[in-house]
py3Dmol code that shows the C-alpha trace and the ligand (Angstrom):
import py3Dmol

protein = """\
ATOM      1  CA  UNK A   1      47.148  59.321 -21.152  1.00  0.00           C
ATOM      2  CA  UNK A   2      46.714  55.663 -20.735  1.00  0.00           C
ATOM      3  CA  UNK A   3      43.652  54.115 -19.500  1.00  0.00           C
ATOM      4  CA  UNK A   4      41.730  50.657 -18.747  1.00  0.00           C
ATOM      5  CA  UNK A   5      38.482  50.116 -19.129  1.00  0.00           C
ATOM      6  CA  UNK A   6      36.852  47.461 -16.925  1.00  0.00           C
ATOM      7  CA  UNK A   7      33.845  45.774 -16.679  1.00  0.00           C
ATOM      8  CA  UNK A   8      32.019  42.712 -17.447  1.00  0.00           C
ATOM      9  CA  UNK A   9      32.057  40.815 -21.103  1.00  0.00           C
ATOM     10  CA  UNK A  10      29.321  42.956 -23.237  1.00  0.00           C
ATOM     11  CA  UNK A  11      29.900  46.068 -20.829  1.00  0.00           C
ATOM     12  CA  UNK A  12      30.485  48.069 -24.337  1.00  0.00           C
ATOM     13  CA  UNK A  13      34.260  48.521 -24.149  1.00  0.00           C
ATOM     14  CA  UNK A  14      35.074  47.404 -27.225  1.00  0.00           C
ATOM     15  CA  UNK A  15      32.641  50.262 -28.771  1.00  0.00           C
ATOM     16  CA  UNK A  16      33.658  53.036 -26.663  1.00  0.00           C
ATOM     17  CA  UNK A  17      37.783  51.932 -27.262  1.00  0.00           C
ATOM     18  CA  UNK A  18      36.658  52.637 -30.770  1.00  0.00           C
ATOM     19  CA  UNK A  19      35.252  56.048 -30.234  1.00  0.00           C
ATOM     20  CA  UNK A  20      38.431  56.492 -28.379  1.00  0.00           C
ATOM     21  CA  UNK A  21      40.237  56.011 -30.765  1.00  0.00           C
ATOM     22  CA  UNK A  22      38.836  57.802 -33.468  1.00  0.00           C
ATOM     23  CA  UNK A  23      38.246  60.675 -31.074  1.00  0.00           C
ATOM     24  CA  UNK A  24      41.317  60.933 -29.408  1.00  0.00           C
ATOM     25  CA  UNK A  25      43.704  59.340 -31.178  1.00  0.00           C
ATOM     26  CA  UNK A  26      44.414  56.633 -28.730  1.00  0.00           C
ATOM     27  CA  UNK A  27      45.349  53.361 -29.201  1.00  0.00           C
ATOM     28  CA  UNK A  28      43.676  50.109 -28.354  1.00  0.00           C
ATOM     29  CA  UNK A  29      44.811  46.996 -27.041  1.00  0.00           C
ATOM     30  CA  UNK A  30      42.017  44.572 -26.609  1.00  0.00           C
ATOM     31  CA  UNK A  31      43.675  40.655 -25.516  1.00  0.00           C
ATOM     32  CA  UNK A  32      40.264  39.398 -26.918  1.00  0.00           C
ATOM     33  CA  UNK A  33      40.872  40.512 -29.920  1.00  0.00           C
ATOM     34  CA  UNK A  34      44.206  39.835 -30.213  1.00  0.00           C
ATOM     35  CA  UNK A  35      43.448  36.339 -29.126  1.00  0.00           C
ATOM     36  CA  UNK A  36      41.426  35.998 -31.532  1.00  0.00           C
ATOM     37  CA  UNK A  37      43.706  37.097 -34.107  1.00  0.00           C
ATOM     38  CA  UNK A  38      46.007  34.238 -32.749  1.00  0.00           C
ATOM     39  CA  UNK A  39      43.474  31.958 -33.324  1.00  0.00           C
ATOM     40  CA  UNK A  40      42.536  32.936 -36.748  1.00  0.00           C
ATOM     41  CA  UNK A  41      45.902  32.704 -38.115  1.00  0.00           C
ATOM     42  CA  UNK A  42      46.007  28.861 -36.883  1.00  0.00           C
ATOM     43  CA  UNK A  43      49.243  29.775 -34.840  1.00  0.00           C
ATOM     44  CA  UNK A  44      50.135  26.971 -32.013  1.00  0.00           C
ATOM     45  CA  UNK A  45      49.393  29.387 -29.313  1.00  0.00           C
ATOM     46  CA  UNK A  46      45.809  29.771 -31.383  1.00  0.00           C
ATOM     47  CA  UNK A  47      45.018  26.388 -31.092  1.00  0.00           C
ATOM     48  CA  UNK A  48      45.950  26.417 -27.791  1.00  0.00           C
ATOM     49  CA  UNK A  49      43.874  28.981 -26.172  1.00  0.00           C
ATOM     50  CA  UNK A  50      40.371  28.185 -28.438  1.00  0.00           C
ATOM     51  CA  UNK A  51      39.312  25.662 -26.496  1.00  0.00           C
ATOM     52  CA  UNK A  52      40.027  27.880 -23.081  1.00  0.00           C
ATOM     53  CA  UNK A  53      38.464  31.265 -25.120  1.00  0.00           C
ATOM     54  CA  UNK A  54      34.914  28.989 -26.397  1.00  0.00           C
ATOM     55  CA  UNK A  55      34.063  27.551 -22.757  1.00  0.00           C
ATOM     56  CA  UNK A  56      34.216  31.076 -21.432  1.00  0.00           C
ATOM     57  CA  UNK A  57      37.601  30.632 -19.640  1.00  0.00           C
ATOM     58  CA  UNK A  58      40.499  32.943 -18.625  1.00  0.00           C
ATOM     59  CA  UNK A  59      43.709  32.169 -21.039  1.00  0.00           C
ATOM     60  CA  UNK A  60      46.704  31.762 -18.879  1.00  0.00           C
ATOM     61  CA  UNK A  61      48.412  35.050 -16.851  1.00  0.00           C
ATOM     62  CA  UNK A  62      51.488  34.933 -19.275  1.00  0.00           C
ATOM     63  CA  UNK A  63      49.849  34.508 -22.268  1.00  0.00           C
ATOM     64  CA  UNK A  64      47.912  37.514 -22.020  1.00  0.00           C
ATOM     65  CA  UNK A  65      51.483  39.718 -20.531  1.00  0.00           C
ATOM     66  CA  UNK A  66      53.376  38.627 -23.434  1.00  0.00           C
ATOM     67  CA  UNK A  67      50.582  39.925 -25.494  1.00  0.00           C
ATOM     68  CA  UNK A  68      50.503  42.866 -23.937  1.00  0.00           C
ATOM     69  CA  UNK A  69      54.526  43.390 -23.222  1.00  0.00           C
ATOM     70  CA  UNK A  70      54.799  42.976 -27.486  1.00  0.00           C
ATOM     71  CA  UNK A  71      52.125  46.155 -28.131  1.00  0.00           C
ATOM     72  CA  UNK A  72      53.368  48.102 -25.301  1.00  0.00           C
ATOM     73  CA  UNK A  73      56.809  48.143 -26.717  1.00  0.00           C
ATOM     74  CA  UNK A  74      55.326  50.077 -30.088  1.00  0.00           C
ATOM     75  CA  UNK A  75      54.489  52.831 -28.180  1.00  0.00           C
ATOM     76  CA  UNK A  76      51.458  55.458 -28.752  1.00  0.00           C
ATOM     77  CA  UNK A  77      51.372  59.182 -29.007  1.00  0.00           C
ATOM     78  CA  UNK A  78      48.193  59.398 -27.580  1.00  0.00           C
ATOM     79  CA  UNK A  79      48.369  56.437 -24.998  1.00  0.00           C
ATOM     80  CA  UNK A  80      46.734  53.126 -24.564  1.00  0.00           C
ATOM     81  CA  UNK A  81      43.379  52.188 -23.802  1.00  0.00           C
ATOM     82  CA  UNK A  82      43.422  48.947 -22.111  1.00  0.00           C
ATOM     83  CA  UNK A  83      39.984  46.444 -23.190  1.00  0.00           C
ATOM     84  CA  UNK A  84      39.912  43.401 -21.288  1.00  0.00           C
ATOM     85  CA  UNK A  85      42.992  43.407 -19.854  1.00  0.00           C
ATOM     86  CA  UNK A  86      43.987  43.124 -16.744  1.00  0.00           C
ATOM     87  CA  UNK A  87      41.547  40.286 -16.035  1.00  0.00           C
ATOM     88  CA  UNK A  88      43.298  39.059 -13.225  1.00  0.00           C
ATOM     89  CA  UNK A  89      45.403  41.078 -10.096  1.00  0.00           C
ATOM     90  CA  UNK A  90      48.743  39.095 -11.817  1.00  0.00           C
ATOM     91  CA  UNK A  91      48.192  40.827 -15.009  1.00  0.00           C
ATOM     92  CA  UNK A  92      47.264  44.189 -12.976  1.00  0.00           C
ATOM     93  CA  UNK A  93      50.647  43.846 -11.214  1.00  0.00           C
ATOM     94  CA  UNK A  94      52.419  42.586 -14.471  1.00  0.00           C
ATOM     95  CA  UNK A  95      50.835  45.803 -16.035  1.00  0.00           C
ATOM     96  CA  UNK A  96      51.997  47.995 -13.561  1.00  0.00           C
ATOM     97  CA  UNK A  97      55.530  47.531 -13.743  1.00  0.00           C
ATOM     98  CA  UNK A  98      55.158  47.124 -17.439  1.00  0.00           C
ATOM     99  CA  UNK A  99      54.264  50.763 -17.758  1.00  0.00           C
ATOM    100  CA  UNK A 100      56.892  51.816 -15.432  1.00  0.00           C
ATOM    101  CA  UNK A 101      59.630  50.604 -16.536  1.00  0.00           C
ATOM    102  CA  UNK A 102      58.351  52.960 -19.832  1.00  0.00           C
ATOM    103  CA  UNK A 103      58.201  55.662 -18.132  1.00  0.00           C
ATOM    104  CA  UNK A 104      53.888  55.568 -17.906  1.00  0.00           C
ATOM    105  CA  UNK A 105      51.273  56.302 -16.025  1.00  0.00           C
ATOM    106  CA  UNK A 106      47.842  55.325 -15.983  1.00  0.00           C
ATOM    107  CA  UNK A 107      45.669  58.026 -15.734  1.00  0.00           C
ATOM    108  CA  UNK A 108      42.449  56.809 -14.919  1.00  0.00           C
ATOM    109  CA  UNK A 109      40.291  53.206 -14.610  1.00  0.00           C
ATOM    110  CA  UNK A 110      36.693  53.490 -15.413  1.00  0.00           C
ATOM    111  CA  UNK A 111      34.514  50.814 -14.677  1.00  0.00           C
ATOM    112  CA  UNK A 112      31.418  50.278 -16.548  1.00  0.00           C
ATOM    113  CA  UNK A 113      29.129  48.602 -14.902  1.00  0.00           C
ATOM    114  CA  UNK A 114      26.072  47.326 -16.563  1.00  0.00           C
ATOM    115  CA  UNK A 115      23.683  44.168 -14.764  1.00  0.00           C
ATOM    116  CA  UNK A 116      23.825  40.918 -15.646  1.00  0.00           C
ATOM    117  CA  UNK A 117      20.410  40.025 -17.618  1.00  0.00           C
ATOM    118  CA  UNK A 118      20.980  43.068 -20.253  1.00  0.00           C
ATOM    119  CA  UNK A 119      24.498  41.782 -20.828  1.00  0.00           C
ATOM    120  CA  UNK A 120      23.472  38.386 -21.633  1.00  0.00           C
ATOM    121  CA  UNK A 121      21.129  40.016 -24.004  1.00  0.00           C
ATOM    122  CA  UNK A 122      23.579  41.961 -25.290  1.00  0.00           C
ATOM    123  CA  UNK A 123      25.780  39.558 -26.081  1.00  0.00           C
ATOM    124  CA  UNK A 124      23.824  36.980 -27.835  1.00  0.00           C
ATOM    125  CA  UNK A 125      22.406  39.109 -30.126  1.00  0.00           C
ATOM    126  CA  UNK A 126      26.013  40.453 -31.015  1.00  0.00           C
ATOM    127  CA  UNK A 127      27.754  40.493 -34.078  1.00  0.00           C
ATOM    128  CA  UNK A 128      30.497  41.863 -35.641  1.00  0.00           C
ATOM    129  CA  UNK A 129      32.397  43.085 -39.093  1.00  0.00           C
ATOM    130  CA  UNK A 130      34.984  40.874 -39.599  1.00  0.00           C
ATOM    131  CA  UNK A 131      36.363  43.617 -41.806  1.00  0.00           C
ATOM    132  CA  UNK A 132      36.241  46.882 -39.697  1.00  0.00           C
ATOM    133  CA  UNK A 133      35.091  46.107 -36.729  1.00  0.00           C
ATOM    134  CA  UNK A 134      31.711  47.342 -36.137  1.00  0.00           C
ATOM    135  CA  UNK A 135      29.068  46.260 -33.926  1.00  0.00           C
ATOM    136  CA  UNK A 136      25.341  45.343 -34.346  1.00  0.00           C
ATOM    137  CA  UNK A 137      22.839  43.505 -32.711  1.00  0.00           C
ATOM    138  CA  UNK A 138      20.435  41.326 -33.964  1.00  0.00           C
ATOM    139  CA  UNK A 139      17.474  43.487 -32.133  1.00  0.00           C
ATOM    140  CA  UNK A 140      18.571  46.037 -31.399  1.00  0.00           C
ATOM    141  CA  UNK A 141      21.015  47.461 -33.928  1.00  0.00           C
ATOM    142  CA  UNK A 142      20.812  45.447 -36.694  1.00  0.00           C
ATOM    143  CA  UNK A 143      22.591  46.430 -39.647  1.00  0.00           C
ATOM    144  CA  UNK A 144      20.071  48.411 -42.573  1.00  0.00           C
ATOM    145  CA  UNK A 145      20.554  45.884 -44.961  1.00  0.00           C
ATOM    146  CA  UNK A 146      20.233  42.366 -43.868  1.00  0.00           C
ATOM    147  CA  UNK A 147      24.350  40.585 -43.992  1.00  0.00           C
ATOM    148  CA  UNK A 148      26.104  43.804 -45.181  1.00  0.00           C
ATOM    149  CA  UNK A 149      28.469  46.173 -42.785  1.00  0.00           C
ATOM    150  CA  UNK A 150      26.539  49.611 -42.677  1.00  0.00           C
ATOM    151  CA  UNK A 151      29.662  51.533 -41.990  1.00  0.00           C
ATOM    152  CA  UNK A 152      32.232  49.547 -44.866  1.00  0.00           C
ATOM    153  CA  UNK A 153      29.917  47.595 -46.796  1.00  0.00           C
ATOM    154  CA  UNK A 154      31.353  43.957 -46.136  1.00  0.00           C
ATOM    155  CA  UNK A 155      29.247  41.040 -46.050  1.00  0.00           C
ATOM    156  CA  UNK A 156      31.977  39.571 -43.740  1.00  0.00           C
ATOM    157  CA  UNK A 157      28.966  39.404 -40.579  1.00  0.00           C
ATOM    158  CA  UNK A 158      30.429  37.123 -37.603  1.00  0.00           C
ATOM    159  CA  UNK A 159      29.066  36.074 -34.646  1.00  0.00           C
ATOM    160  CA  UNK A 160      31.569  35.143 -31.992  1.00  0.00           C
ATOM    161  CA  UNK A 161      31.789  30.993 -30.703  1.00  0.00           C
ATOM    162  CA  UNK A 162      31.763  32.605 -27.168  1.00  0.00           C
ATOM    163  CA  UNK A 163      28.807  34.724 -27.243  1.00  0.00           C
ATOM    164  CA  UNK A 164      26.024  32.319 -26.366  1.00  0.00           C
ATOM    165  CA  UNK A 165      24.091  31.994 -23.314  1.00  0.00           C
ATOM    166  CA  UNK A 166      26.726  28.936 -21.483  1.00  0.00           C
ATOM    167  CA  UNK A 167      29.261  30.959 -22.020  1.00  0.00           C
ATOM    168  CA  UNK A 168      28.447  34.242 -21.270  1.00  0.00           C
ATOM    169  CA  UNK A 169      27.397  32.674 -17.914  1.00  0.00           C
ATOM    170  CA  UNK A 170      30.684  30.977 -17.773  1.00  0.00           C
ATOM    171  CA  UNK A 171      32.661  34.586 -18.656  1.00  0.00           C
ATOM    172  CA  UNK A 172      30.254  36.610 -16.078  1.00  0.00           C
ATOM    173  CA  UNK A 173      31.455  33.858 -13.616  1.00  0.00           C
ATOM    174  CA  UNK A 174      34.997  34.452 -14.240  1.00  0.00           C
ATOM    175  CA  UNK A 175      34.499  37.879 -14.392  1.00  0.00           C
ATOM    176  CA  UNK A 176      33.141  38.197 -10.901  1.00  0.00           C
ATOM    177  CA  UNK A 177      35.718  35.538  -9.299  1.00  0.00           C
ATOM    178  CA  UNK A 178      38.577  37.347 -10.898  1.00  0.00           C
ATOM    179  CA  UNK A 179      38.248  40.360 -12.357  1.00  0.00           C
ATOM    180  CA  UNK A 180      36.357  42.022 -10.119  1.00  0.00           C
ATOM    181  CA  UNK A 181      38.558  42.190  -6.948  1.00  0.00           C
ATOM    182  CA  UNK A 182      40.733  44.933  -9.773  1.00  0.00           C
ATOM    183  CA  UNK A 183      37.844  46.931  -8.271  1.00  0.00           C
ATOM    184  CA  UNK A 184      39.333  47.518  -4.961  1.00  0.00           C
ATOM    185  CA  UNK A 185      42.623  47.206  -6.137  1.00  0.00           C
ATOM    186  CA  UNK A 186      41.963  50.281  -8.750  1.00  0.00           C
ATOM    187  CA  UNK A 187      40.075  51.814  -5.881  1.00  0.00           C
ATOM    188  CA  UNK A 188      43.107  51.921  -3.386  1.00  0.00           C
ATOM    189  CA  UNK A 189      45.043  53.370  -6.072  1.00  0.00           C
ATOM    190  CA  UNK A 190      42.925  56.605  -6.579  1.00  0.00           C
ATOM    191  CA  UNK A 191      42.403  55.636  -9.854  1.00  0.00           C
ATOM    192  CA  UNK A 192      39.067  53.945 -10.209  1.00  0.00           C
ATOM    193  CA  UNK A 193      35.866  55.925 -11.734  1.00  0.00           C
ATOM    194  CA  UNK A 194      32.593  54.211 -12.291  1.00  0.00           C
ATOM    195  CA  UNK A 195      29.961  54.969 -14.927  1.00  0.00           C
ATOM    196  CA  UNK A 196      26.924  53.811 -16.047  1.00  0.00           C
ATOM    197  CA  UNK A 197      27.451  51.121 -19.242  1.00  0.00           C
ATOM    198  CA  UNK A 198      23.070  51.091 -19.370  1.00  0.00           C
ATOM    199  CA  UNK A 199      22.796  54.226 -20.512  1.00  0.00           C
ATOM    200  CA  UNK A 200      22.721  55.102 -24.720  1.00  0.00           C
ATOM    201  CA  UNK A 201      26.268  54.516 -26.058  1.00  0.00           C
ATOM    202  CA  UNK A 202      26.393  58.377 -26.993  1.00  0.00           C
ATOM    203  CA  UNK A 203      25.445  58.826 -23.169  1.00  0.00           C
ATOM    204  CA  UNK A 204      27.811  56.809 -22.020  1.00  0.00           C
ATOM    205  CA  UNK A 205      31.256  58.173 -24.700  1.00  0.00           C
ATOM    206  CA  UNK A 206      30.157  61.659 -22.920  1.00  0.00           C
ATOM    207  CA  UNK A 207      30.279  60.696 -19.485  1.00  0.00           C
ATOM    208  CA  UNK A 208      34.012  59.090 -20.148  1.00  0.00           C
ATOM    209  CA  UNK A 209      34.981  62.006 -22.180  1.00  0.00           C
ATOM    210  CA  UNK A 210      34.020  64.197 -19.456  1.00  0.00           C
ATOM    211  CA  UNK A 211      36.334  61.895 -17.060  1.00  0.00           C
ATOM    212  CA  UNK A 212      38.927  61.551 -18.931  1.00  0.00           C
ATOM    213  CA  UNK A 213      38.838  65.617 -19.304  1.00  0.00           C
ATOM    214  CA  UNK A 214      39.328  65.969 -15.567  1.00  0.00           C
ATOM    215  CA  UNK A 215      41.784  62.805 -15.224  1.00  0.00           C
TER     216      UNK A 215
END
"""
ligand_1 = """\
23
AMP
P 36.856 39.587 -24.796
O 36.845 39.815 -26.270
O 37.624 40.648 -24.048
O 35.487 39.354 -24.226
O 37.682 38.231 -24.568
C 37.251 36.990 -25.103
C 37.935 35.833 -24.396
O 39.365 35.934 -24.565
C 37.744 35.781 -22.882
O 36.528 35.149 -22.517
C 38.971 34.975 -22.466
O 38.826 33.597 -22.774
C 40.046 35.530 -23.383
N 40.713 36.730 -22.812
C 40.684 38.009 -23.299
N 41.415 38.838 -22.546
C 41.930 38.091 -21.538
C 42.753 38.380 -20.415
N 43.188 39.621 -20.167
N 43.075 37.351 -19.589
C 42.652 36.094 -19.819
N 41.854 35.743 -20.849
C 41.489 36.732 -21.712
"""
view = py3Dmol.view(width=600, height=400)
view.addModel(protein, "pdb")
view.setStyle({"model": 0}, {"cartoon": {"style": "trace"}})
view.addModel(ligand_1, "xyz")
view.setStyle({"model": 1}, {"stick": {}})
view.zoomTo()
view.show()
């Protein structure tokens, strides 16, 4: 079963790919973070797309499809879960005939929708293990003991260049420009189911597990 989650920077994808993951066995394929990746290892393509990635802009269409084409060819058991990509209707139709010349489906696109003045506070107060993964925030989930991961005990705490207020405007801007006409286009396609991102992150893994159970 392969997937895509959609919605707006600080929707909670990223958290809920992870439950997927663990819970199902799935794999994720978030171009953020393999961006970022790109751009931690210095690599030309790294330097190129920082600047683009800390105003809050979309990376260029083939950027992102190579990205994706590369994973895709590893294949995974227990499907894909697609986090922050497609961001644009290019990359949906690149994505498209990416999974069928494999042989794939997707099963199901669940939007989570979320409105704009929690996700800027969600995403400033952000931060991240830069060892496993996790994520706090500085209010509301902070970690128990102050610059140490609670879940593997790293002191690696990182806040991303992107999540500050200009930029998350920037990002909500692009998202709404460009991302969101996938809406429709998801919608035509039988595919698209809509849940509320607001709601307790335990709230909101049950509502797509229950979706997924019926995709
Ligand atoms: P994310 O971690 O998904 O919020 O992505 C962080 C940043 O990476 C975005 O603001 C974009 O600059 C870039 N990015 C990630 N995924 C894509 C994509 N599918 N298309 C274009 N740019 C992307």
């Amino acid at each position: 079963m392969n997937i895509i989650l959609l919605g707006p920077p600080g929707a909670g994808k990223g958290t809920q790919a992870r439950r997927l993951m663990d819970k199902r066995g799935m794999v994720q394929l978030s171009t953020g973070d393999m961006l970022r990746e790109a751009r931690s290892s210095g690599s030309a393509m790294g330097k190129r797309v920082a600047e683009v990635m800390d105003r809050g802009a979309l990376v260029t269409d083939d950027i992102v499809i190579g990205l994706i084409e590369e994973k895709l060819a590893g294949g995974a058991p227990g499907g894909f879960i697609f986090d922050g990509f497609p961001r644009t209707l290019a990359q949906a139709d690149a994505l498209e005939g990416l999974t069928e010349r494999m042989g794939q489906e997707l099963s199901a696109v669940i939007e989570m929708q979320v409105d704009d003045e929690a996700l800027i506070e969600r995403v400033t107060g952000r931060f991240t293990c830069g060892n496993c993964g996790a994520v706090y925030h500085e209010r509301t989930h902070p970690t128990a003991v102050e610059g140490v991961c609670d879940a593997c005990g790293s002191g690696d705490l990182r806040k991303r260049a992107d999540d500050n207020a200009d930029s998350m405007r920037q990002r909500l801007m692009e998202y709404y420009k460009k991302t969101s006409p996938l809406l429709g286009y998801y919608h035509a396609k039988g595919l698209l189911r809509s849940i509320d991102g607001l709601a307790a992150m335990d709230v909101v893994e049950r509502a797509i597990a229950e979706l997924l159970d019926r995709a």
